[in-house]
N, C-alpha and C positions, 0 to 999 in steps of 0.2 A: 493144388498143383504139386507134382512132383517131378522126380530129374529126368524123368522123361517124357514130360510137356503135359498136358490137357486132353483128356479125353472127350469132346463130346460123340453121343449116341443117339441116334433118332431113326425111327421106322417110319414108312410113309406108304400108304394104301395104295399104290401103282405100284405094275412092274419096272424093274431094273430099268428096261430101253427106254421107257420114258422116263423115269426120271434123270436117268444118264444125260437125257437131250436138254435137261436146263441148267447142265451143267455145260455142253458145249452148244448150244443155239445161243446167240447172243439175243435174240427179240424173247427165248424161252428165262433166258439168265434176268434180264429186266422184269419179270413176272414175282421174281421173286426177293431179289438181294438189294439191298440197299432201301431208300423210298427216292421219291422223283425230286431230282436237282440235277443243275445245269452240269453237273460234274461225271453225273451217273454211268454214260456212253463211257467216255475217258476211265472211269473204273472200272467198271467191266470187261474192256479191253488190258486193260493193265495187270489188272489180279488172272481171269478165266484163260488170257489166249496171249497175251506177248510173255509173260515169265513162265508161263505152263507146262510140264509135262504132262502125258498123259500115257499109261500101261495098261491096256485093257478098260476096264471101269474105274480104275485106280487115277484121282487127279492129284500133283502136285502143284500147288502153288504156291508163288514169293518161294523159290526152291526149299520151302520144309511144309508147309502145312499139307497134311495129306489126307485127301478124301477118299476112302474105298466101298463102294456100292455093293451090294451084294442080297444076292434074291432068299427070302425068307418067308417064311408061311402067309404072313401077312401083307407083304408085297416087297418092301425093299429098305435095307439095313442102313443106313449113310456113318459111318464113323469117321467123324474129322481128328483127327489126330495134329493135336497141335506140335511145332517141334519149342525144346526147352526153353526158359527167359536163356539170353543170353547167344541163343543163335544167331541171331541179329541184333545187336549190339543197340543200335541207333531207335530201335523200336523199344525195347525191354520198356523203357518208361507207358507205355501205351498197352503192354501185354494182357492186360487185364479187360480193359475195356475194347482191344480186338475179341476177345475170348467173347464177351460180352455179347460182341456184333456179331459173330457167328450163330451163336443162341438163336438172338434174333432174329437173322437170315434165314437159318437152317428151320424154324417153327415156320416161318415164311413162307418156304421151300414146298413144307408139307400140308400149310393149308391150302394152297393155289391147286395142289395135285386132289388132294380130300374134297374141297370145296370149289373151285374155279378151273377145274383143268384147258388151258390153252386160253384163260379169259385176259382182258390186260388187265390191271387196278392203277386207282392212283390213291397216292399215299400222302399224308403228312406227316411231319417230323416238329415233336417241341424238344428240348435239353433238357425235360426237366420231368417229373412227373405231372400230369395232367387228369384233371378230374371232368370228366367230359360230361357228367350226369346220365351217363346210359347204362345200363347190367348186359350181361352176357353168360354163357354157358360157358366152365374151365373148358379152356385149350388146351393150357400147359402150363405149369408150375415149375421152376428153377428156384436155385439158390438166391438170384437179384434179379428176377423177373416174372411176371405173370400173365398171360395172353389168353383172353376172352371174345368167343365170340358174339359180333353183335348182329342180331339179324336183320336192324331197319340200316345198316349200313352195308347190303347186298346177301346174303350176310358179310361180315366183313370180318377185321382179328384188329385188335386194339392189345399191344404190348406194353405194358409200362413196368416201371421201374426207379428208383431213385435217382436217378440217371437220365433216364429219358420217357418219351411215348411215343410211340407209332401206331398209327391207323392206317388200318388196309381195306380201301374198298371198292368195290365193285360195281357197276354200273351208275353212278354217282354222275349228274352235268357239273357244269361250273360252276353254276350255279348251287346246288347241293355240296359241294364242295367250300365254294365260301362260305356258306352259311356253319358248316362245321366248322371249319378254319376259324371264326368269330365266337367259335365257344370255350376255346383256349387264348394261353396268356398271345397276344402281341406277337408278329414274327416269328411262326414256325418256320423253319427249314421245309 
């Protein structure tokens, strides 16, 4: 990090207008950000569309974090620019593991567009790292994160981290779902 915040950088194999639309479609923004809890709707509205600006393809949210979209050979550029600790005072303690959720989000963002365009998924969430006994193909590799694709999970994107795991997947019943859920510790979010 430096005095002038966080950069993250991600390309994403569609055009700009699409993926612009999962930034302001709210059923498009649920495809990608966060995993499923009862809070989700309420976030989404809060971060994408009540404190929002928006400039062209350019989004501001929480008035500093800024998203600018832009079309490039391989389909479209997203640079979230974080603004510096200390912008917002009350959060600083959290600055890190927002940066974090972004990561996450944002690998999110571009699996659903690469692999599920317009599909829903439902997700689980543990706190903690999670060893789920399955392998996958690298997605993406960060500093404190690693996201694999797994293919009998639709295919789906399994994130972990010291910090956390999420699973993302695809065409999954309830059943299939719980039965995941059951191979992690006790009460996933």
């Amino acid at each position: 990090m430096s005095d002038e915040g966080v950069r993250i950088e991600i390309t994403v194999a569609a055009p700009v207008d699409e993926v612009w639309q999962s930034f302001r479609d709210k059923e498009k923004v649920r495809h990608w950000h966060g995993w499923d809890a009862p809070e989700l709707d309420a976030e989404i509205e809060e971060i994408f569309f009540a404190k929002a600006e928006v400039d062209g393809t350019t989004l501001i949210v929480q008035g500093h974090d800024t998203f600018t979209l832009s079309p490039v050979d391989e389909g479209t550029r997203i640079v979230l620019t974080r603004a510096p600790k200390g912008t917002s005072p009350e959060w600083d303690d959290y600055y890190g593991e927002i940066t974090e959720g972004w990561i996450t989000f944002l690998h999110q963002l571009k699996f659903v567009h690469e692999f599920h365009p317009g599909e829903e998924r439902r997700t689980l969430f543990w706190p903690s790292e999670v060893d789920l006994g399955v392998n996958g193909e690298p997605f993406f590799e960060s500093e404190n994160q690693r996201g694999v694709v797994v293919e009998e999970f639709g295919p789906g994107l399994v994130i972990t981290s010291a910090t956390l795991t999420v699973v993302t997947t695809y065409g999954f019943s309830d059943e299939e779902l719980e039965a995941l859920r059951q191979k992690g510790p006790a009460d996933p979010k």
